[in-house]
C-alpha positions in Angstrom: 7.4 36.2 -7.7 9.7 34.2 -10.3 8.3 30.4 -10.6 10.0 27.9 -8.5 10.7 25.9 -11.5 12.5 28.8 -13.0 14.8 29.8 -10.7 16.0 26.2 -10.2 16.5 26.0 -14.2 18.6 29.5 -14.2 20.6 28.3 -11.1 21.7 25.0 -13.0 22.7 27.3 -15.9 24.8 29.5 -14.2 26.8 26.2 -12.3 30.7 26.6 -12.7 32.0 23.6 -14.8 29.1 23.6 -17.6 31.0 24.0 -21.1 27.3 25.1 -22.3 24.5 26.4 -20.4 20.9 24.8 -21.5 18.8 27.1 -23.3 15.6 24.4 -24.0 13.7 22.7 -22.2 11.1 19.6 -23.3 8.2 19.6 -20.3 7.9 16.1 -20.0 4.6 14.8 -18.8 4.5 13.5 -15.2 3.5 9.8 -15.9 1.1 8.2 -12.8 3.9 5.7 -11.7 6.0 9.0 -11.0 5.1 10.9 -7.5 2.2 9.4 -5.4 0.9 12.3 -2.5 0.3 10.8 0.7 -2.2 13.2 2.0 -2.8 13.5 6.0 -0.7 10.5 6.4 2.2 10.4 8.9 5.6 9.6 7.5 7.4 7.4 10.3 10.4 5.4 10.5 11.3 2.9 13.0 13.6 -0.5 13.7 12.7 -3.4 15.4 13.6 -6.5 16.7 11.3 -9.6 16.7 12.1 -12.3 18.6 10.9 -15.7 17.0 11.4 -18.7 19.4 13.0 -22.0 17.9 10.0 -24.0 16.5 7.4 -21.2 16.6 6.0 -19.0 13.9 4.5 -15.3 13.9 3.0 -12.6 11.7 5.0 -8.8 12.1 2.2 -6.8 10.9 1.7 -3.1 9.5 -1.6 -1.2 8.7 -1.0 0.2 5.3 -3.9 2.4 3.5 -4.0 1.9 0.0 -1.7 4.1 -2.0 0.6 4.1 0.7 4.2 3.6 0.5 7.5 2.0 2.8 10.7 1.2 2.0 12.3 -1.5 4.7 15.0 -3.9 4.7 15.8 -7.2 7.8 17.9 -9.2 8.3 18.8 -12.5 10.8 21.8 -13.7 12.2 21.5 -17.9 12.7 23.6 -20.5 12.3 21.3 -21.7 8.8 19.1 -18.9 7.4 17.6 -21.2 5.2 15.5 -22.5 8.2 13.4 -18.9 8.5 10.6 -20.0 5.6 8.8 -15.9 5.1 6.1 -14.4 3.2 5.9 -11.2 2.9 2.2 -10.4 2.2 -0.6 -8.3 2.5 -4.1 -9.0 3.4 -7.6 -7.0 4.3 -9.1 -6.7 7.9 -11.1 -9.8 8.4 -14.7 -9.8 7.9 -16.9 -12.0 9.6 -18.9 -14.7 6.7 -16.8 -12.6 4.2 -14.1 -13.7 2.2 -10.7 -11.4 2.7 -8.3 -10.4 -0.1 -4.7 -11.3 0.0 -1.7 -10.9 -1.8 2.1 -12.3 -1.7 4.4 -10.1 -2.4 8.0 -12.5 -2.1 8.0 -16.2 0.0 11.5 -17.2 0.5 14.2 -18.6 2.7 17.2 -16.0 2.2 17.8 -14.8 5.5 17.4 -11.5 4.3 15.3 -9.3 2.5 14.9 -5.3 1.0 12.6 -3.1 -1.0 9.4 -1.4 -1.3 6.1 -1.7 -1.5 3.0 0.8 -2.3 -0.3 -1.1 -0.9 -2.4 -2.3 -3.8 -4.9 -2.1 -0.9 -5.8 -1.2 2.5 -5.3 -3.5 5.2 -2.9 -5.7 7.2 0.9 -5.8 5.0 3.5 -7.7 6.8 5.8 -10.5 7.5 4.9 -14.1 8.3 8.2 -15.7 9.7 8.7 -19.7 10.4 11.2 -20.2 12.5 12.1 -24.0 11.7 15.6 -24.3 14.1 16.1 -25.2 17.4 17.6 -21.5 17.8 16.2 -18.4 19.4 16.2 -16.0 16.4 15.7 -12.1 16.4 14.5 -10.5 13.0 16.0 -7.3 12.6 13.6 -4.8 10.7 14.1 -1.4 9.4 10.7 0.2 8.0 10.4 4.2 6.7 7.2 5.4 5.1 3.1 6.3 5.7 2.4 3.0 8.2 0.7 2.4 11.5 2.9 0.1 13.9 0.6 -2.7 15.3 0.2 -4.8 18.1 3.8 -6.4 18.3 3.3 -10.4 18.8 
């Protein structure tokens, strides 16, 4: 059976359109930033909305092993976004008498917010969202990767 890698490098030759088909090819190392396997893991994806009453404050938390990767992206329609204070953080399962490990990935006031994130640990990784208007607000989240949905607040 012809090697996978082959067969893909032959099928690129042969392409319409190329003036000169490649005839070398450098092996370049994979480098450990590169491709990350996530094992057993279940890959999910999921929106949500979370509400955040005027004055109040809550945590949107997902269990993260570390290693493991999601990409997400929120948003939140009020009158001054400025007034949603947010940390996106991550932090171990408390431990009674022992102290925790925690980690800030962005704090800001945007009213939005997008990227990635591969858990420098396992634990708790979420969203801490102060909602300092007199408005009602609803958080819109979209999350894809290797999580575990939590207890909503």
């Amino acid at each position: 059976m012809p090697c996978p890698r082959f067969a893909l490098l032959v099928s690129l030759a042969l392409l319409p359109g190329l003036s000169t088909a490649q005839t070398e090819w450098v092996d370049v190392p994979l480098s450990a930033e590169t491709w990350w396997e996530q094992g057993n893991a279940e890959f999910r994806q999921g929106e949500y909305a979370i509400d955040v009453p005027a004055g109040s404050a809550l945590e949107y938390k997902l269990g993260l092993q570390e290693g493991a990767m999601i990409t997400y992206s929120w948003t939140v329609a009020m009158d001054d976004p400025s007034l949603l204070g947010v940390e996106f953080h991550g932090h171990t399962e408390p431990v009674p008498d022992e102290p925790g490990t925690v980690m800030f990935y962005k704090v800001h006031q945007e009213g939005r917010e997008s990227g990635a994130l591969r858990a420098p640990f396992s634990g708790i990784h979420g969203w801490y969202l102060d909602n300092q208007s007199e408005q009602d607000v609803v958080v819109r989240l979209k999350v894809a990767g290797f999580y575990q949905e939590l207890a909503a607040p």
